[in-house]
C-alpha positions in Angstrom: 3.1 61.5 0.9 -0.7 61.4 0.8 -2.6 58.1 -0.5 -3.8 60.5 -3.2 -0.3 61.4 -4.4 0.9 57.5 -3.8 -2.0 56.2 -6.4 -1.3 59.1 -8.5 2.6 57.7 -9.0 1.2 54.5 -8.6 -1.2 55.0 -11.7 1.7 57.1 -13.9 4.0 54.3 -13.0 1.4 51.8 -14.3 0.7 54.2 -17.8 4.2 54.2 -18.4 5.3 50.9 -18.2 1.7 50.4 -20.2 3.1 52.7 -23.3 6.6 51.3 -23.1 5.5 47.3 -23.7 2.5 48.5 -26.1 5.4 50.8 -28.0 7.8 47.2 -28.3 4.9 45.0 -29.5 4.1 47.6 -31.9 8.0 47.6 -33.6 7.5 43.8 -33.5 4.9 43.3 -35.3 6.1 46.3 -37.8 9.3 44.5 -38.5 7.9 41.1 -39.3 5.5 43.0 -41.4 7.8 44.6 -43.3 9.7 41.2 -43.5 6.4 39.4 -44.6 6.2 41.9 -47.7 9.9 42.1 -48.8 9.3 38.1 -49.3 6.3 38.2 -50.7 7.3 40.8 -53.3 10.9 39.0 -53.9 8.2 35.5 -54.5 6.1 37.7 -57.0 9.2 38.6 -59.5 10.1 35.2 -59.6 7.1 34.0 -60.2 6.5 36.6 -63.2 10.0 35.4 -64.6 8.9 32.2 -65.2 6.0 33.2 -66.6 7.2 35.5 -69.0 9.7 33.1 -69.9 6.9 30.6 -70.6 4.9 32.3 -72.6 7.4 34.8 -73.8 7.3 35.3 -77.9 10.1 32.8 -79.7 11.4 33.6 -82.6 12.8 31.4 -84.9 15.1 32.0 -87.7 16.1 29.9 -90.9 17.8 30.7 -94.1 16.2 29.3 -97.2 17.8 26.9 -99.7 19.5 27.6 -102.9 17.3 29.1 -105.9 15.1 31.0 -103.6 15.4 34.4 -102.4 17.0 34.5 -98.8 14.5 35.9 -96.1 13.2 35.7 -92.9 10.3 33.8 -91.1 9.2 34.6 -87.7 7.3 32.8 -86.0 6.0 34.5 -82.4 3.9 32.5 -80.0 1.2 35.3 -79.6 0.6 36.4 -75.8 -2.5 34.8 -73.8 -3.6 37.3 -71.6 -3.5 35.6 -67.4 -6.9 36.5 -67.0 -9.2 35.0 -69.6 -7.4 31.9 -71.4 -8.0 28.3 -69.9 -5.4 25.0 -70.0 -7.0 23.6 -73.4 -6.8 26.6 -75.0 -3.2 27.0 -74.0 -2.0 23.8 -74.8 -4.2 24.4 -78.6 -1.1 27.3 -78.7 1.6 25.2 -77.7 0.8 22.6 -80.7 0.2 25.1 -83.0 3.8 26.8 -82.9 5.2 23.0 -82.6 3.5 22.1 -86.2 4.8 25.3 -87.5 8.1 24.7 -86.4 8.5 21.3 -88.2 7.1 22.9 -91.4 9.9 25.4 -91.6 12.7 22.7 -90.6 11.6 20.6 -93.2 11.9 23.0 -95.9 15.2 24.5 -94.3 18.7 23.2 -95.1 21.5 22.7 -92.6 22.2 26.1 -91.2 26.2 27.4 -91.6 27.9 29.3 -89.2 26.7 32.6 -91.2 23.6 31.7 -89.6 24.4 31.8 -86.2 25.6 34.7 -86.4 22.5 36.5 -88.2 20.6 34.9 -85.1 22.9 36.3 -82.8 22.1 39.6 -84.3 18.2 39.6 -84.1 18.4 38.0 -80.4 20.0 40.8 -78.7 16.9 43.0 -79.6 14.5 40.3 -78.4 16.5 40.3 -75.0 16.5 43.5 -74.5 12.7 43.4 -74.9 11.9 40.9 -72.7 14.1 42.6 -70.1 12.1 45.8 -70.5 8.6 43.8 -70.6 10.0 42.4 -66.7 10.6 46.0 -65.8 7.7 47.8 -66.5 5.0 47.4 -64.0 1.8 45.9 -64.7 -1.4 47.9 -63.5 -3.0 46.6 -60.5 -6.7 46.6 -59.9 -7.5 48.1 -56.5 -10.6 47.5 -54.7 -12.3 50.4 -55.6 -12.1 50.2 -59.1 -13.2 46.1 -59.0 -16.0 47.2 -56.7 -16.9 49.9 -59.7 -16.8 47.3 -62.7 -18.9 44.9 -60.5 -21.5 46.8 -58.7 -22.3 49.0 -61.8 -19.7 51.8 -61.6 -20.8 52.1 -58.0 -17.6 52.3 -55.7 -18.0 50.8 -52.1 -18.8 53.7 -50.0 -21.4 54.9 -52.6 -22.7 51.6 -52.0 -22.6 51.7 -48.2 -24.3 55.7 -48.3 -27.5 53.7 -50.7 -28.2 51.7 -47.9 -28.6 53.9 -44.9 -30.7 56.1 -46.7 -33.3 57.1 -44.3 -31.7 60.0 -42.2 -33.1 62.2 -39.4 -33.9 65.6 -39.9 -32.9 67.0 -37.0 -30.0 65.5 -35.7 -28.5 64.0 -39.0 -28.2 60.6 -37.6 -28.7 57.8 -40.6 -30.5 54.2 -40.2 -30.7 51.4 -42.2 -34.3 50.6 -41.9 -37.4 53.0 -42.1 -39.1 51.8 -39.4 -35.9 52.6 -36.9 -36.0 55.9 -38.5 -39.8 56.0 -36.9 -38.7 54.8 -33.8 -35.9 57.6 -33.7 -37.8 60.6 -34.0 -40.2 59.9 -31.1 -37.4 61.3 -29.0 -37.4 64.6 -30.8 -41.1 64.5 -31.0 -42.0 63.2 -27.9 -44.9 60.6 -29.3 -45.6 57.5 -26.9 -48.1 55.8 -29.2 -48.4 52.5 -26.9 -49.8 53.3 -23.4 -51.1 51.1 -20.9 -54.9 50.6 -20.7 -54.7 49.7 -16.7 -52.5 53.1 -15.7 -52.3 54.9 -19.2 -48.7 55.1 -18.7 -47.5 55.7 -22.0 -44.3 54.3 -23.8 -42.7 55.2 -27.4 -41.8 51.5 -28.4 -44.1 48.4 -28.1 -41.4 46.5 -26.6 -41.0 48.8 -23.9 -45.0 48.6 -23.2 -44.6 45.0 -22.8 -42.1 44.9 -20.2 -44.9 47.4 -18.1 -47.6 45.0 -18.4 -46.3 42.2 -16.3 -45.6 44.9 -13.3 -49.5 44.4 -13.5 -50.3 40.8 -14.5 -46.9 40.0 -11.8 -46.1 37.9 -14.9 -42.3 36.9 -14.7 -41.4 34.5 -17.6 -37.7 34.8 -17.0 -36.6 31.8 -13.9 -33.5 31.1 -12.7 -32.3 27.9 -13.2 -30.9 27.5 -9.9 -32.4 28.9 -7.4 -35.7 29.7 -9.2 -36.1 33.3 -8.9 -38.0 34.6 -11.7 -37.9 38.1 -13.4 -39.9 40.1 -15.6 -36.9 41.1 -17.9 -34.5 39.0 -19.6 -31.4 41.5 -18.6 -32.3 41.2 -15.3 -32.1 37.3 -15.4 -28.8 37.7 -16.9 -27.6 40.0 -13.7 -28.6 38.1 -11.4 -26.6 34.6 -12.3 -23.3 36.5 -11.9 -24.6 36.6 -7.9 -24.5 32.1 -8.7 -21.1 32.4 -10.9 -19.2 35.2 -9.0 -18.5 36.5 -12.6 -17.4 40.2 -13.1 -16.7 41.2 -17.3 -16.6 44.7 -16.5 -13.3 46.0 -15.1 -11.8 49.1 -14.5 -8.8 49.7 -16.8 -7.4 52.2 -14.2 -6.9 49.9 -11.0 -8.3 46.8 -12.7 -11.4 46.4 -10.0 -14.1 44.5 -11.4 -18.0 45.2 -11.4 -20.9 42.7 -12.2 -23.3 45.7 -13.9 -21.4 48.0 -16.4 -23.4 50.7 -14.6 -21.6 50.4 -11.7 -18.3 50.6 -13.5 -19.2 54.2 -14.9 -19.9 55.3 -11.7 -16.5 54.0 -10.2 -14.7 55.5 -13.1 -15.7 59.3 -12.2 -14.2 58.7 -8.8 -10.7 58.7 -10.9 -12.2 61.8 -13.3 -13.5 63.6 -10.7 -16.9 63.7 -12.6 -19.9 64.5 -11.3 -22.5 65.1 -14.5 -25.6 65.6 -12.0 -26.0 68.8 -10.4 -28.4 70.3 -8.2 -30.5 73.6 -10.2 -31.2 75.3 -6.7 -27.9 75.4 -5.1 -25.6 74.1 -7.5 -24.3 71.7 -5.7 -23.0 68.7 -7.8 -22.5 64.3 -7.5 -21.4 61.8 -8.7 -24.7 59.7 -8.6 -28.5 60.6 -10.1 -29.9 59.2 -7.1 -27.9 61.3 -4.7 -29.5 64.6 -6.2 -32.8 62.9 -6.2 -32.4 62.6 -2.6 -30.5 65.8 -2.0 -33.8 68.0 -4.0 -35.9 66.5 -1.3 -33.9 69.0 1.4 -34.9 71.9 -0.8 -39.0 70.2 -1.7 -39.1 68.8 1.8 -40.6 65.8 0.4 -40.5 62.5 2.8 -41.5 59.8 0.6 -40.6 56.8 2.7 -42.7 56.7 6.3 -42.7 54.2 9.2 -46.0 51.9 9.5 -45.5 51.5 13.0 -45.1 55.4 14.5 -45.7 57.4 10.7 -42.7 59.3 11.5 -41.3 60.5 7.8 -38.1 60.9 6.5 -36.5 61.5 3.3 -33.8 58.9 2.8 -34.8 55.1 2.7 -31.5 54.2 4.6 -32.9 56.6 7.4 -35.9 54.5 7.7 -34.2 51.4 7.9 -32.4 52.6 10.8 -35.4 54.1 12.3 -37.2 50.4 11.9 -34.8 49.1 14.3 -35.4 51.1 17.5 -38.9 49.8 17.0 -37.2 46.5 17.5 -34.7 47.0 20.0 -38.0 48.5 22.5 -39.8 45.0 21.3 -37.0 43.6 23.1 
């Protein structure tokens, strides 16, 4: 078997056993999910039991004394709505239906057994009500419908499409801000407002101009702190302390090498695609790397940029004139 076969099992192997432990953590977490809920729902009736049972309509029922015509007083605690009523006013209620109460006891003879069993026959009714008042669902106010009564009838993604208002006209892409829009369309437009007054070199964002400058003033306000080195860009400060720290953040999720520049990650990662996005417009010929068509276009140009300063012999590659340097050396020798 060929080393390209063995990593290809080796890499399936790898998927496999990848999808079979990400497939078991998934049912975990599903099943105490579902667990989580069924609680959680079981807390919620009991918790509107008790609540309905506090505040749950009594009715009270006395027959009147002799010489007055027999009827019936009701007396029903009236229901405070969850959302709007506060402690004092609750407990206002509760002393309310206590005085009441009192004043129908104390106008009330003893009650007979005739009168338990007229209360027996209105307090079926009332049971059956609260039963059916425990059964039927009370309506639940999603988040669209909150964000609606709080945002002016606006639901959230209404909301979200106000913001980014400023669109492009050509490629449909939205921004937040007007002046990113301005920056965008530079790139369909091909405007570079800033250019360099030493070169004229020319550059579509400000920021971009300043970073040219110090290539002229050799400015470099970015030092290392421990061997010194200074840079002209920030990012290339941040690059080179992972030479001090040895630290790598981009790996490959294939064979798990790791890479101090993400740039060299996306090249390692067409070597398992097989891509090669730059090809060559004369012969079609195709790589993995823009710098390897730059150099390969020179065979068709004949350009030989880099040339020795001690024989002025030419040559297309860079690495060619480094070897080239050192037969100068060896004859020194």
């Amino acid at each position: 078997m060929s080393e390209v076969q063995a990593f290809s099992a080796f890499v399936k192997e790898r998927l496999a056993a990848a999808a079979g432990e990400t497939r078991a953590l998934f049912e975990r977490i599903t099943a105490t999910y579902e667990e989580d809920l069924q609680r959680s729902e079981e807390e919620n009736q009991r918790k509107q039991r008790l609540l309905d049972q506090a505040l749950g309509p009594r009715v009270l029922l006395h027959r009147l004394g002799p010489g007055l015509n027999q009827g019936l007083d009701i007396a029903e605690t009236p229901r405070i709505k969850e959302e709007g009523v506060s402690g004092s006013s609750l407990l206002q209620h509760r002393q309310i239906d206590h005085r009441a109460e009192a004043k129908v006891e104390d106008i009330s003879p003893d009650t007979s057994d005739a009168d338990n069993d007229d209360n027996s026959c209105y307090s079926a009714p009332m049971e059956a009500e609260r039963e059916r008042r425990q059964t039927v669902p009370k309506p639940v106010c999603t988040r669209d419908q909150c964000d609606r009564v709080n945002h002016g009838g606006m639901s959230g993604t209404a909301r979200g499409a106000a913001r980014t208002k400023h669109g492009c006209t050509v490629c449909r892409k939205t921004f937040g801000r007007k002046d990113h829009l301005q920056v965008h369309t530079r790139v369909h437009t091909g405007e570079k407002p800033y250019s360099c007054s030493i070169c004229k070199r020319a550059f579509t964002q400000k920021s971009d101009l300043g970073k040219h400058r110090r290539t002229h003033t050799g400015e470099k306000p970015y030092s290392c702190s421990i061997c010194k080195k200074a840079f002209t860009q920030k990012s290339n400060l941040v690059q080179h302390r992972r030479t001090h720290t040895r630290e790598k953040p981009y790996s490959c999720s294939i064979c798990k090498k790791a890479f101090t520049h993400k740039s060299n990650l996306v090249q390692h990662r067409r070597t398992h695609t097989g891509e090669k996005p730059y090809s060559c417009s004369t012969c079609d010929q195709t790589f993995v790397q823009r710098s390897n068509l730059v150099t390969h276009m020179r065979l068709h140009t004949r350009e030989k940029p880099y040339c020795c300063s001690i024989c002025d012999k030419a040559f297309a590659d860079k690495s060619h004139l480094n070897l080239h340097r050192k037969t100068h050396r060896e004859e020194t020798y």
